[in-house]
C-alpha positions as CSV (number, residue, x, y, z in Angstrom):
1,X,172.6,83.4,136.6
2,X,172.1,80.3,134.4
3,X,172.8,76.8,135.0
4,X,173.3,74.0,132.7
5,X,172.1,70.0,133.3
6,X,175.9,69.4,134.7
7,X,174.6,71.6,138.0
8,X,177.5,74.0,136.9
9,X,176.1,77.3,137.7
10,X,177.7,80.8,135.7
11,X,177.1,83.9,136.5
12,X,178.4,87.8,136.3
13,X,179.1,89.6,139.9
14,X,180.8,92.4,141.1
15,X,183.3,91.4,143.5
16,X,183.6,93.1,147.0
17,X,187.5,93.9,146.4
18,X,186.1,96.2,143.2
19,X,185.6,94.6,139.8
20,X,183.5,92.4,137.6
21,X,183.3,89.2,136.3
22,X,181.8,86.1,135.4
23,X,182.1,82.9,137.5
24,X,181.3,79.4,137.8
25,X,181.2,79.2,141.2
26,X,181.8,80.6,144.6
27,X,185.9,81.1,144.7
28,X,186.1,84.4,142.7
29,X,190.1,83.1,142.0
30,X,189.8,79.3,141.2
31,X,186.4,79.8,139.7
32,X,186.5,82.9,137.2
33,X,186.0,82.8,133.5
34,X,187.3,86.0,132.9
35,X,187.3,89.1,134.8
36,X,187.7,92.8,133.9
37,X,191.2,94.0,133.8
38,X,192.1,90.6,132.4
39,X,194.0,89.6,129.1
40,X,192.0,88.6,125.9
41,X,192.9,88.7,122.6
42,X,195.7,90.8,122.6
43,X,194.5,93.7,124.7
44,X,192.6,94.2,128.3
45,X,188.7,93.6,129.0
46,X,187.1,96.9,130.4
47,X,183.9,95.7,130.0
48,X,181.7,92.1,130.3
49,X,177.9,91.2,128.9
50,X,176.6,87.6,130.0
51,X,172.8,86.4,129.6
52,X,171.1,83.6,131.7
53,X,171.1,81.5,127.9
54,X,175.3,82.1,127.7
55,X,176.1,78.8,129.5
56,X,176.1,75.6,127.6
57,X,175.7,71.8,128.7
58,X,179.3,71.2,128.1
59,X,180.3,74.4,130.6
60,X,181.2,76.7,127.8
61,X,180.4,80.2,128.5
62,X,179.4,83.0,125.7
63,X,180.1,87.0,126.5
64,X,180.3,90.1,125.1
65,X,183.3,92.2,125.7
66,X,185.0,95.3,125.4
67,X,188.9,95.8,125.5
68,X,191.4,98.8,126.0
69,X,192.1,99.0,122.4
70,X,188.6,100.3,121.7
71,X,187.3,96.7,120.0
72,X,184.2,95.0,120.9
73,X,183.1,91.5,120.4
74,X,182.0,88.1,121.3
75,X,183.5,85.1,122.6
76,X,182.7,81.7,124.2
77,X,184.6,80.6,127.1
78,X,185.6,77.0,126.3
79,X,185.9,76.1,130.3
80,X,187.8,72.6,130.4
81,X,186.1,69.5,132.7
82,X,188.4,68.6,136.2
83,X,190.1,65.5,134.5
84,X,191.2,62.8,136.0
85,X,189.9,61.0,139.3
86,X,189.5,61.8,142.8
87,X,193.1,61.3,143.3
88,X,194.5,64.1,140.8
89,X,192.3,66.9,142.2
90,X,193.4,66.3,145.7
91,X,197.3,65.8,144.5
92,X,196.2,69.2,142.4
93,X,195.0,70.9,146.1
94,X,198.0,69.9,148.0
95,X,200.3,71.6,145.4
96,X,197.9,74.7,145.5
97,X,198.6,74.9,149.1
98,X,202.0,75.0,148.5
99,X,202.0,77.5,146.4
100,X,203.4,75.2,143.6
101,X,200.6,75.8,141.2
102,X,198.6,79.1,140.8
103,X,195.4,79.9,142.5
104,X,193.2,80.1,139.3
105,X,192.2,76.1,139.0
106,X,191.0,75.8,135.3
107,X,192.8,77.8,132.4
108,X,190.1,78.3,129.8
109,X,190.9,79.2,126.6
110,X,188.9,81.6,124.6
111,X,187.5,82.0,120.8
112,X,186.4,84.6,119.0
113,X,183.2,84.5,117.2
114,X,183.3,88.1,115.8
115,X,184.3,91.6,116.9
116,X,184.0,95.2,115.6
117,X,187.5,95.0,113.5
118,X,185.2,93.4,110.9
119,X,182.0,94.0,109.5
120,X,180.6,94.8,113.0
121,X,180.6,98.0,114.1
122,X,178.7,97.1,118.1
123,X,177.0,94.4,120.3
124,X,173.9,94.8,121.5
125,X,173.6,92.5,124.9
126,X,175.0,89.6,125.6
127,X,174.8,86.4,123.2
128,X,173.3,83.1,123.7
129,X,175.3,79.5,123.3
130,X,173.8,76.2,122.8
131,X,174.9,72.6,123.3
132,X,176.5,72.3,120.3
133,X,178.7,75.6,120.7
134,X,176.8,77.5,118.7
135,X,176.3,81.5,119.2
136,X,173.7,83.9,118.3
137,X,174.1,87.4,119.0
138,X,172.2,91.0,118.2
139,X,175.0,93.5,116.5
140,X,175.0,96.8,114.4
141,X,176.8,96.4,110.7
142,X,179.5,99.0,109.8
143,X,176.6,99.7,107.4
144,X,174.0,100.6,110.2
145,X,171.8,97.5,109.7
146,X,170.8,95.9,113.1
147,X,170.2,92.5,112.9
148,X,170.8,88.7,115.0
149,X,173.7,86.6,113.5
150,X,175.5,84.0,114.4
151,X,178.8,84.6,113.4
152,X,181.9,86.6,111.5
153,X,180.2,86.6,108.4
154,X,176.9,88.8,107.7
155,X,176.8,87.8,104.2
156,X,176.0,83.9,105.6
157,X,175.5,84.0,108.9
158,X,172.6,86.8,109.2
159,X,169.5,85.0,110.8
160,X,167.1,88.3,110.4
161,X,168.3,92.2,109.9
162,X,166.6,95.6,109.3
163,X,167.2,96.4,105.7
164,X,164.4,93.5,104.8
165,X,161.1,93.9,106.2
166,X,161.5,94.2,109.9
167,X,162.0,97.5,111.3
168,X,164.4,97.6,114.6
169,X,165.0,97.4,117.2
170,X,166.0,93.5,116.6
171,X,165.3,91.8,120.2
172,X,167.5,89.2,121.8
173,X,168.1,85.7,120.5
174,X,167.4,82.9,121.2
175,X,168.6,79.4,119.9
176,X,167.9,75.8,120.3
177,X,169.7,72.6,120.2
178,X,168.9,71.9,116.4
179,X,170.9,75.4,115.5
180,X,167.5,77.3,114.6
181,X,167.4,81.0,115.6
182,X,164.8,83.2,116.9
């Protein structure tokens, strides 16, 4: 589990109905970031990664994934604030209650940071997000070089990789507020 100076709280679980997921908080429905068997990207998640570092100040959660269509990846969870006041979210529960509105409360939308239909061929772990959005993440090349990069394009965005002088394995990220990697 992580949790970020808001008090928000994410975390991956395995719900008692079957399945897994990451959350936010204790309602597996109004509180779920995304879910195995759900929609992204054009296909179906089969599989999740999430680290205790993948949650952000501003709520935004970063995961790996794996989908139906054999691709692999990963994303950040851009999870939007409640807006309005006090008001709103109870006008917001009534029409819940009537069924007016569906159960899942936040609709999150989702952005890729890279996935094995480029130079990627696999993820190791889960990556890490800071306060500024940004991602770093262990992954094999399509030309077998492991390495940690921080995003679609080795070429730029390759912090450290075993064709130089390190030897793998590469261990997990991590990454501070300022961008740096290690």
């Amino acid at each position: 589990p992580s949790i970020n100076e808001a008090g928000t709280v994410a975390f991956s679980a395995e719900l008692d109905a079957g399945g897994r997921g990451i959350f936010t908080g204790p309602d597996p429905l109004a509180d779920k970031v995304i879910a195995i068997g759900d929609p992204l990207f054009g296909s179906t998640v089969t599989s999740l990664g999430f680290l205790s570092s993948g949650l952000n100040d501003d709520g935004d959660v970063a995961f790996s994934y794996a989908l139906a269509d054999t691709r692999r990846g990963i994303a950040v969870a851009v999870v939007p604030e409640p807006t309005g006041a006090a008001g709103c979210i109870a006008a917001f529960a009534v029409l819940m209650l009537l069924g007016a509105v569906p159960a899942r409360a936040r609709d999150h939308s989702f952005r890729s940071i890279a996935d094995s239909d480029g130079p990627y061929t696999s993820f190791g772990g889960a990556p890490v997000i800071n306060d500024g959005g940004e991602v770093a993440f262990v992954a094999t090349l399509d030309t077998g070089a492991q390495g940690i990069f921080s995003g679609s394009f080795p070429g730029t965005d390759t912090i450290v990789d075993d064709e130089g002088p390190y030897e793998g394995p590469i261990d997990y990220p991590s990454i501070n507020e300022a961008g740096t990697v290690a």
